[in-house]
DSSP file (Angstrom, degrees, kcal/mol; ACC not computed):
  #  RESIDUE AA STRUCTURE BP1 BP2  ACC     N-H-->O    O-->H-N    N-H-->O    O-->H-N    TCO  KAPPA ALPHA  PHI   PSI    X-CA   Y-CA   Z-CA
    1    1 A X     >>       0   0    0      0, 0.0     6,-1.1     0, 0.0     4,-1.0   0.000 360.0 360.0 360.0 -22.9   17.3   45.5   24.6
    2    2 A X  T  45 +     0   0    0      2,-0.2     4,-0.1     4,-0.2     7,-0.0   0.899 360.0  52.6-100.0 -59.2   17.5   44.2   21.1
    3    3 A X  T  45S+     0   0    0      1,-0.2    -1,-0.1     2,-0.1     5,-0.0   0.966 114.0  53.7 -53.4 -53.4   16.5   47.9   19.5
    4    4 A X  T  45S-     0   0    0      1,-0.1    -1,-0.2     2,-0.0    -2,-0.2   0.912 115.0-114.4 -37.8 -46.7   19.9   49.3   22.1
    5    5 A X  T  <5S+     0   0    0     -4,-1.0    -3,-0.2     2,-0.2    -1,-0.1   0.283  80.3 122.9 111.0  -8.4   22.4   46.9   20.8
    6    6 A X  S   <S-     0   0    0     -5,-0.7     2,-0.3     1,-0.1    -4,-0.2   0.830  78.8  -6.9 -72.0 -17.3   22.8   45.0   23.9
    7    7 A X  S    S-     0   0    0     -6,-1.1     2,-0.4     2,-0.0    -2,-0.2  -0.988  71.7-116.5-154.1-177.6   22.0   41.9   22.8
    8    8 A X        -     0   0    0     -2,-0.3     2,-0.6    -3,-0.1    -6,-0.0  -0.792  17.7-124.9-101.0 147.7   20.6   40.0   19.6
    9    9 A X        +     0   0    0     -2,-0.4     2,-0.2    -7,-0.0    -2,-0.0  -0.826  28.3 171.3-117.0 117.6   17.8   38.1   18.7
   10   10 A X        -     0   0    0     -2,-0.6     2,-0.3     2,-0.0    32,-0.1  -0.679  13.8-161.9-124.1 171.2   17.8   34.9   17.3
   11   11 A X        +     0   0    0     -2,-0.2     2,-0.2     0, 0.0    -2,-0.0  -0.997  11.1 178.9-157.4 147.0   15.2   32.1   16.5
   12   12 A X        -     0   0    0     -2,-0.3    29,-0.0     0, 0.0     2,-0.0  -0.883  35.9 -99.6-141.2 146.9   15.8   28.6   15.9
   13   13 A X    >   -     0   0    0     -2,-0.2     3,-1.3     1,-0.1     4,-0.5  -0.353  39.9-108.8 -91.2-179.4   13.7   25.9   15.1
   14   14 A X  T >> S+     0   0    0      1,-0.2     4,-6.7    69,-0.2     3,-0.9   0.877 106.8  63.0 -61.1 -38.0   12.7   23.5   18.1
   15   15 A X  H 3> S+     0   0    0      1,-0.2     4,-0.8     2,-0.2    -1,-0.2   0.658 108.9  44.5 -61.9  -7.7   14.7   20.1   17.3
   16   16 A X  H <4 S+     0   0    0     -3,-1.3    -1,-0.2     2,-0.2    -2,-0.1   0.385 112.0  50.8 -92.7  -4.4   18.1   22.0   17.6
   17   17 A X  H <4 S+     0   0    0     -3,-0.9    -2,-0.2    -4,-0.5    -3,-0.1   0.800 112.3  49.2 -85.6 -41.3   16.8   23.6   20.7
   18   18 A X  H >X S+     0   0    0     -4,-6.7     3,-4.2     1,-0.3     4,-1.0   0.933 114.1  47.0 -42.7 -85.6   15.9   19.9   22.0
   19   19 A X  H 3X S+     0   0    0     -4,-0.8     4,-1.0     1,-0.3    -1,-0.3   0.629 107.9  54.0 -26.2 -32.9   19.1   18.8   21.1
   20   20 A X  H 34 S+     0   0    0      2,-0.2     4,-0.5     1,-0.2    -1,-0.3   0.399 105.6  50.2-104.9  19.1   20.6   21.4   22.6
   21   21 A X  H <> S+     0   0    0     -3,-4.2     4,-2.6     2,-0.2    11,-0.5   0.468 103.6  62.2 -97.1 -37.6   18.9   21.0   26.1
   22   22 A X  H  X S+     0   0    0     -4,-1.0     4,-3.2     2,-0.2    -2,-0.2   0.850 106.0  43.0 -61.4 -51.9   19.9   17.6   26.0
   23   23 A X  H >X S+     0   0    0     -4,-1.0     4,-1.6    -5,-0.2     3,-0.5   0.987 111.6  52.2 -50.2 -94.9   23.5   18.6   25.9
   24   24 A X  H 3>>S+     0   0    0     -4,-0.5     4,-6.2     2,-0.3     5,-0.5   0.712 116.1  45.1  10.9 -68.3   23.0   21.3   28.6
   25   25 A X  H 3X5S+     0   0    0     -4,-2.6     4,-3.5     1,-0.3    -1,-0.3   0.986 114.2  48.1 -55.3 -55.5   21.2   18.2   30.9
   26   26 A X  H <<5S+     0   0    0     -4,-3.2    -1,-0.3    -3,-0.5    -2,-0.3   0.803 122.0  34.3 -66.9 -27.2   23.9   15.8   30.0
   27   27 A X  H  <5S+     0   0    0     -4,-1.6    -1,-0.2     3,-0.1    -2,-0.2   0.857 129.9  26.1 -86.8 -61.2   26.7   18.6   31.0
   28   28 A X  H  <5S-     0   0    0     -4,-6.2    -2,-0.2    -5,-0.3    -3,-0.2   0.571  96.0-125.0 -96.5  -0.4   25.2   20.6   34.0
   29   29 A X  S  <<S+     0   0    0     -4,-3.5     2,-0.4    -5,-0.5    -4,-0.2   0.831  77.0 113.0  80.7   3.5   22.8   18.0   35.5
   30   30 A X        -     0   0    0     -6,-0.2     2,-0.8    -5,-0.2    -1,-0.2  -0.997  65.1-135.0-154.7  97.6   20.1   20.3   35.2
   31   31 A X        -     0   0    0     -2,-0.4    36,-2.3    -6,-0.1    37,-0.3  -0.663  30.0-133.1 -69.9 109.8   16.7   19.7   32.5
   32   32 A X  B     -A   66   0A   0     -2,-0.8    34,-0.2   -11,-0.5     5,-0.1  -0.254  16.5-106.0 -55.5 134.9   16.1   22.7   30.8
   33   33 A X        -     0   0    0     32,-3.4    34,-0.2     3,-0.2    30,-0.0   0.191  34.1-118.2 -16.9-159.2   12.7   24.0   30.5
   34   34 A X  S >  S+     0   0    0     32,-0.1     3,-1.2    -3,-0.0     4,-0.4   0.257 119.6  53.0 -74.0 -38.0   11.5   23.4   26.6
   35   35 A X  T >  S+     0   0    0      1,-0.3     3,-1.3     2,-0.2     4,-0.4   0.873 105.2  41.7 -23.9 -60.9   11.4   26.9   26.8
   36   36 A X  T 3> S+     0   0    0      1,-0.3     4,-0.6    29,-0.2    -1,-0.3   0.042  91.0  94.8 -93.4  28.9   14.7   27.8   28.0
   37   37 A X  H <> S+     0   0    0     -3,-1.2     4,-1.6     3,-0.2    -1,-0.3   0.633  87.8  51.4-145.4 -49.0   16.1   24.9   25.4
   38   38 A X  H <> S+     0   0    0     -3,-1.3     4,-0.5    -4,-0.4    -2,-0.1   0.656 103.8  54.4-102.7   1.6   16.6   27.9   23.0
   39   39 A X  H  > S+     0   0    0     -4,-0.4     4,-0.6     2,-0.1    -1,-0.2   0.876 107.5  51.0 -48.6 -54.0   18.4   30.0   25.5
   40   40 A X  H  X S+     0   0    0     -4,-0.6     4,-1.4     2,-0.2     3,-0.4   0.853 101.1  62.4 -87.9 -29.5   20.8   27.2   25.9
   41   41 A X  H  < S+     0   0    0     -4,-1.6    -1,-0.2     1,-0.3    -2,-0.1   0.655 110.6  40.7 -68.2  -4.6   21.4   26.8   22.0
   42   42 A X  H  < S+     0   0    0     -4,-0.5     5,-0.3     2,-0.2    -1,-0.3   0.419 107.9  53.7 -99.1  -5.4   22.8   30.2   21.8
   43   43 A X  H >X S+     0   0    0     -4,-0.6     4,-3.7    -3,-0.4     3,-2.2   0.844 120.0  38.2 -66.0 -41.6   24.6   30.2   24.7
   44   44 A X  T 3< S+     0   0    0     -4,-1.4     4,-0.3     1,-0.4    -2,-0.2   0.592 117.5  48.5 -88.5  -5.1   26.4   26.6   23.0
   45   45 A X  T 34 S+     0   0    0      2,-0.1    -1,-0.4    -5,-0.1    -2,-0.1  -0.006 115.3  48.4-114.4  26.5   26.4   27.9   19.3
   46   46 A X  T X> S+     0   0    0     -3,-2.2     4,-1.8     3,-0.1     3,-1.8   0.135 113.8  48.8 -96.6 -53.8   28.2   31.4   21.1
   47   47 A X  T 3< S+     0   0    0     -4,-3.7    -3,-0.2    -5,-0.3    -2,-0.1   0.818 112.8  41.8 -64.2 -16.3   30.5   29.2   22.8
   48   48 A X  T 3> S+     0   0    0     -4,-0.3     4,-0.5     2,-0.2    -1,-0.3   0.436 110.0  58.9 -84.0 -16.1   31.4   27.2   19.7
   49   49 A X  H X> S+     0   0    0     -3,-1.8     4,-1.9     2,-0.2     3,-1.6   0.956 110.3  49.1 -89.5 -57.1   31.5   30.6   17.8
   50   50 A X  H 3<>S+     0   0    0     -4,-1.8     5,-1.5     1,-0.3    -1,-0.2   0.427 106.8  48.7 -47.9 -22.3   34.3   31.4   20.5
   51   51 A X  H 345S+     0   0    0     -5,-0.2    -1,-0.3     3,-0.2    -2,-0.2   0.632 105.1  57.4-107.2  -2.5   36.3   28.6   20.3
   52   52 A X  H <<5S+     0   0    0     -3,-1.6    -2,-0.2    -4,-0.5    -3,-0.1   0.899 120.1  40.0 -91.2 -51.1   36.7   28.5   15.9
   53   53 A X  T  <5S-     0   0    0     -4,-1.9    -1,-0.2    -5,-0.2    -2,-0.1   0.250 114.9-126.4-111.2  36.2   38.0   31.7   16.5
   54   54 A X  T   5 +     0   0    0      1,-0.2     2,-0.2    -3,-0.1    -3,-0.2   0.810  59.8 146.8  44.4  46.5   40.3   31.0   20.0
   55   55 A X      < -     0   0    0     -5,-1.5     2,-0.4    -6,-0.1    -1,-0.2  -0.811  50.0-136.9 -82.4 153.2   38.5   33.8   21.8
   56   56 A X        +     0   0    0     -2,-0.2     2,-0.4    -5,-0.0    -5,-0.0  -0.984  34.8 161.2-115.5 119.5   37.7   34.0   25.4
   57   57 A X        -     0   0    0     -2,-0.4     2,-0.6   -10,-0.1   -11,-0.0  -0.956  38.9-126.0-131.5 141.3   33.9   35.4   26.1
   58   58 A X        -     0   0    0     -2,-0.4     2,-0.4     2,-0.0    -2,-0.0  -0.863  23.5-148.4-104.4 154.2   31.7   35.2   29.1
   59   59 A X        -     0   0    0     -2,-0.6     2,-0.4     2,-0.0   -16,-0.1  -0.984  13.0-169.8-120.2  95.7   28.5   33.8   27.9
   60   60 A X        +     0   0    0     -2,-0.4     2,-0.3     2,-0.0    -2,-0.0  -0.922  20.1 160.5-122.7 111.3   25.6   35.4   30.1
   61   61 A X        -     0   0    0     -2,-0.4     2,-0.8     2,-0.0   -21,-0.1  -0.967  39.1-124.9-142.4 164.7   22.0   33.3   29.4
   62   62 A X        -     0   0    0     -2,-0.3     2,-1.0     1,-0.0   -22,-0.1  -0.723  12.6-163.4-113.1 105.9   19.0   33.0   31.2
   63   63 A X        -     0   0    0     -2,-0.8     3,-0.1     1,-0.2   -26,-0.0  -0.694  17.2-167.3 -97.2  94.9   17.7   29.2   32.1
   64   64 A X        -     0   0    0     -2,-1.0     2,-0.5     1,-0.2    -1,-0.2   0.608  52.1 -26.9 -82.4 -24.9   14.4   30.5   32.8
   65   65 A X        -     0   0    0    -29,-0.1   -32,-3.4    -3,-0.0    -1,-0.2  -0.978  63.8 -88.5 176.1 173.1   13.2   27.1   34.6
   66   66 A X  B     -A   32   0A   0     -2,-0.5   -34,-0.2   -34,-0.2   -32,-0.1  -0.414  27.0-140.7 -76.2 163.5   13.5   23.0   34.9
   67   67 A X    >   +     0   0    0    -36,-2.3     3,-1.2   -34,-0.2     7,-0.1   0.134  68.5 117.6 -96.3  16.2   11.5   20.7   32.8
   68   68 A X  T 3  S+     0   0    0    -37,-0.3     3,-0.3     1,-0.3    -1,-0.1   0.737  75.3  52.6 -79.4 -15.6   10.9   18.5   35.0
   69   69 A X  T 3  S+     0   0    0      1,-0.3     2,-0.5     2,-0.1    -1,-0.3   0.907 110.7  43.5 -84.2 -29.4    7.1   19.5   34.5
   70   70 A X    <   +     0   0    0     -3,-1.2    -1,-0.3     1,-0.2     4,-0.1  -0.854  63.4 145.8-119.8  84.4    6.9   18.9   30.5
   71   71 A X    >>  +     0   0    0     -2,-0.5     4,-2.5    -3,-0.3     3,-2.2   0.774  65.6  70.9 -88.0 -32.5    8.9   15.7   30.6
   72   72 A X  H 3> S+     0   0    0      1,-0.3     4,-2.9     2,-0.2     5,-0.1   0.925  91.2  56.9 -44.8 -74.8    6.3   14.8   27.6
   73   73 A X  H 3> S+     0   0    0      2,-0.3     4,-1.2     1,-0.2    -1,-0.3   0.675 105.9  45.8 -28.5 -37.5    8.2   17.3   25.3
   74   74 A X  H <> S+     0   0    0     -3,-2.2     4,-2.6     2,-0.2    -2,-0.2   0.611 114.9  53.5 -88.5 -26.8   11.8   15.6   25.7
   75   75 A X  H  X S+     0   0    0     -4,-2.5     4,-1.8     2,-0.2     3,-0.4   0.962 109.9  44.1 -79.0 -62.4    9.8   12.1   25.1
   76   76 A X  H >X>S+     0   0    0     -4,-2.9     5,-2.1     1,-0.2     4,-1.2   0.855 116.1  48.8 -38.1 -71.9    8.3   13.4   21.9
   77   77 A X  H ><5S+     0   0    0     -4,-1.2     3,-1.0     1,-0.2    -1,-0.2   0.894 108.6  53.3 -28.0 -61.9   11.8   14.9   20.9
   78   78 A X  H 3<5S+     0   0    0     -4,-2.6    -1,-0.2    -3,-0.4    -2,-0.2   0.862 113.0  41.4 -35.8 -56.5   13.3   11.8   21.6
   79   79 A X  H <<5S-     0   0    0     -4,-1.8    -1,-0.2    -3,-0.8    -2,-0.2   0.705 114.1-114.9 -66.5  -8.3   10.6    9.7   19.2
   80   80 A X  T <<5S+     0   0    0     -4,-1.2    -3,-0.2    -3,-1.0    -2,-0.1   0.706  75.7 132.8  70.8  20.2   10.9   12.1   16.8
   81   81 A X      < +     0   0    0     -5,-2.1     2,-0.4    -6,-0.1    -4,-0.2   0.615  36.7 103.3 -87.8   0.1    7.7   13.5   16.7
   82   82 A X        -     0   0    0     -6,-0.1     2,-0.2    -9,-0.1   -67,-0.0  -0.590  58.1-145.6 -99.1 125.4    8.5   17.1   16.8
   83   83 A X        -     0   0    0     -2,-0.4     2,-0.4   -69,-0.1   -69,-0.2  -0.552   9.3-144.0 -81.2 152.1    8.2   19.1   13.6
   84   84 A X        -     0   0    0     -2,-0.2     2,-0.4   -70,-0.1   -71,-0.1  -0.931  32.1-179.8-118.9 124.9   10.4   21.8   13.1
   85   85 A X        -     0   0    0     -2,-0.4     2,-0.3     0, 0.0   -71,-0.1  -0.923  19.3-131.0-138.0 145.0    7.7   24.5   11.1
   86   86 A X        -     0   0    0     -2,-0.4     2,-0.0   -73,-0.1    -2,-0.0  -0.841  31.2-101.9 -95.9 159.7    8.7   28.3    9.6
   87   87 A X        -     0   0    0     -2,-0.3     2,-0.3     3,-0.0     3,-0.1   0.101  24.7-120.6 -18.0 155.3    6.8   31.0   10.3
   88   88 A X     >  -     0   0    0      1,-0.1     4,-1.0    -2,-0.0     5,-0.2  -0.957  26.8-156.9 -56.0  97.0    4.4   32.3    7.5
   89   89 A X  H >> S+     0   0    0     -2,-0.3     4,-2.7     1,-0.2     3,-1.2   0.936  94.8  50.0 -43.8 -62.4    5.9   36.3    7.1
   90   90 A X  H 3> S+     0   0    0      1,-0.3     4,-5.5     2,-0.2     5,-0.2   0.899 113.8  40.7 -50.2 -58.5    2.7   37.3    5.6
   91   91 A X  H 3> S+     0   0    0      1,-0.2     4,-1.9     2,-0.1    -1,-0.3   0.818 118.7  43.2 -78.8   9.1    0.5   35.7    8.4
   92   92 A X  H <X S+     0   0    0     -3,-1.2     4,-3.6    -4,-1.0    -2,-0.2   0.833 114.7  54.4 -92.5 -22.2    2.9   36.8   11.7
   93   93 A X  H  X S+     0   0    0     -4,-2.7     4,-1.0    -5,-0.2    -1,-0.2   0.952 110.0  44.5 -59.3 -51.1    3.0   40.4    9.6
   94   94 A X  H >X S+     0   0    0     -4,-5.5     3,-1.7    -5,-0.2     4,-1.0   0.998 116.5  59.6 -61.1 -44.3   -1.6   40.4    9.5
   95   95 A X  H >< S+     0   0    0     -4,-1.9     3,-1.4     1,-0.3     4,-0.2   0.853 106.4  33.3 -42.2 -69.3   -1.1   39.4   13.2
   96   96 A X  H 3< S+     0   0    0     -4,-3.6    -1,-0.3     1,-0.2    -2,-0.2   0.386 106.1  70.4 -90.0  28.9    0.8   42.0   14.6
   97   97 A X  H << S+     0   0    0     -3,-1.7    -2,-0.2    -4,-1.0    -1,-0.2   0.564 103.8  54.0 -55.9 -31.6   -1.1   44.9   12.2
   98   98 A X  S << S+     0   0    0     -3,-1.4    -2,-0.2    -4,-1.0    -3,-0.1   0.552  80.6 114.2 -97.0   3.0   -3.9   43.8   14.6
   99   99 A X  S    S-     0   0    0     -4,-0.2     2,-0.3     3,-0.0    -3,-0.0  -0.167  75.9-120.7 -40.1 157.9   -1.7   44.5   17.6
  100  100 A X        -     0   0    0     -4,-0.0     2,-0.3     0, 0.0    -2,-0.0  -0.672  44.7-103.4 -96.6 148.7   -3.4   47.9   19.8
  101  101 A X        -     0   0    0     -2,-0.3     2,-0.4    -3,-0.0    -3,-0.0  -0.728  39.2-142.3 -93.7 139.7   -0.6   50.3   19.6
  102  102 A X        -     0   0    0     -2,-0.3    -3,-0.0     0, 0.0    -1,-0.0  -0.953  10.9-128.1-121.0 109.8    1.3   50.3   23.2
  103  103 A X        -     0   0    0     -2,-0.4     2,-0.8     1,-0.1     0, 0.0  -0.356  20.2-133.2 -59.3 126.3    2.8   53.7   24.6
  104  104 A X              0   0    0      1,-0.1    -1,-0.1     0, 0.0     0, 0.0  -0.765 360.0 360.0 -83.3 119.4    6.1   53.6   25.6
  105  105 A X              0   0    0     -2,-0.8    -1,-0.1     0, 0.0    -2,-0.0   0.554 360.0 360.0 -82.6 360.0    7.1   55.1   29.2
């Protein structure tokens, strides 16, 4: 979808995703996955993007599941133990060099 143009891809680290799950809970009632946590900070940083510049956009994201199973994960966020870490280019680059090449149908 990304290679089409239909949507972007963007990657954030996890304490703004927390944070932005938290929001999400506190608004809709609903604990996001930790997963779907970075769904919901681009839906809420598109919806803030929308309102600096007084545009009206529907905002289409996918809240892939509850948390109600990794409550552990919001408590950790919460203490502050969760590190926010970058990528190493080099080693996510050797990684997928060792990818099997995959036919597209």
């Amino acid at each position: 979808l990304a290679e089409q143009g239909l949507v972007e891809a963007v990657a954030y680290h996890q304490n703004p995703c927390f944070a932005a799950g938290v929001q999400f809970a506190r608004a809709e009632g609903i604990v996001p996955a930790p997963e779907s946590t970075h769904a919901a900070k681009a839906a809420i940083d598109e919806a803030l993007k929308c309102k600096e510049e007084g545009v009206s956009r529907t905002i289409l994201f996918n809240l892939s599941g509850h948390g109600h199973f990794d409550m552990q994960a919001y408590t950790d966020y919460h203490a502050g133990l969760l590190k926010d870490e970058d990528y190493d280019e080099a080693a996510l680059k050797a990684s997928l060099d060792q990818l099997p090449p995959v036919a597209a149908e």
